[in-house]
C-alpha positions in Angstrom: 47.4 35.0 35.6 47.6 37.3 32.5 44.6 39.9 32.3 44.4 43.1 30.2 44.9 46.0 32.3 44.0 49.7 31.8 42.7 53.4 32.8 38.9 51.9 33.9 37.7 54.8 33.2 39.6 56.0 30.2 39.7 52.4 28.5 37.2 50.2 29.9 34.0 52.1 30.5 34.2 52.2 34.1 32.4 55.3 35.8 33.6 57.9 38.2 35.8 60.8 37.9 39.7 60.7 37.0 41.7 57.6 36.3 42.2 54.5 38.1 44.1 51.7 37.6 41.4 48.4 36.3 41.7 45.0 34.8 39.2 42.7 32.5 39.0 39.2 34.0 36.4 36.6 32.6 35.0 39.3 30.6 34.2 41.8 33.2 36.4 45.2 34.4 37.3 45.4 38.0 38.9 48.3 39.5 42.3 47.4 41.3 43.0 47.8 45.0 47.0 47.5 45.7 48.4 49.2 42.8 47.8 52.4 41.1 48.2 54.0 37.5 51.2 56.0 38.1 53.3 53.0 39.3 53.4 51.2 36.3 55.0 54.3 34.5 53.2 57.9 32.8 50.0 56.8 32.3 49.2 59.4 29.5 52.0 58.4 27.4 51.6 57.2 24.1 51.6 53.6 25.7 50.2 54.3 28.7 47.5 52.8 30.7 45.2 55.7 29.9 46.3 55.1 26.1 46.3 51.3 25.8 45.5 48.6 27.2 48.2 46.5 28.2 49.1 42.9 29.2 49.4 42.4 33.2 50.2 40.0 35.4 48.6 39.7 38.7 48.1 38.1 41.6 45.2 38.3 44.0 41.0 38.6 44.6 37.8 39.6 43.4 35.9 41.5 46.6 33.0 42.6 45.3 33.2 44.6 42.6 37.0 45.4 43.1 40.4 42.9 42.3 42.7 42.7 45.2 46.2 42.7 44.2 49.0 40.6 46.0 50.7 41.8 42.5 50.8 43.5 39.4 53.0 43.5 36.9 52.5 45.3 33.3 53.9 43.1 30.9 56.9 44.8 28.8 56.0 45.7 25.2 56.8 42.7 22.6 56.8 40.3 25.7 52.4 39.9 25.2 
């Protein structure tokens, strides 16, 4: 599935300290278990996650109030 995928804390509201990797599904942010910020490339770059909120594609869970990803893929630029 396609979700939007950012900083959660940085981007989408989400509380605690630093920056971690979240996604919006049905409306609702979900920090991510199984994949972190700094995989998907420098996430304080102009584009990155803790800049924009990008296009992902993932597989996997809710648990809770968490997403459990089997994978995660940011969607190249121009490609959303």
């Amino acid at each position: 599935m396609v979700v939007d995928a950012s900083c959660g804390q940085c981007q989408l509201g989400l509380p605690g300290e630093g920056c971690d990797l979240a996604i919006v599904l049905n409306g609702r942010a979900y920090f991510v278990d199984g994949s972190h910020l700094d995989d998907h490339g420098d996430a304080h770059g102009p584009q990155g996650l803790c800049n924009a909120i990008r296009s992902a594609t993932v597989t996997g869970n809710v648990d809770g109030s968490r997403f459990q990803a089997e994978r995660f893929g940011i969607v190249p630029l121009g490609d959303s």
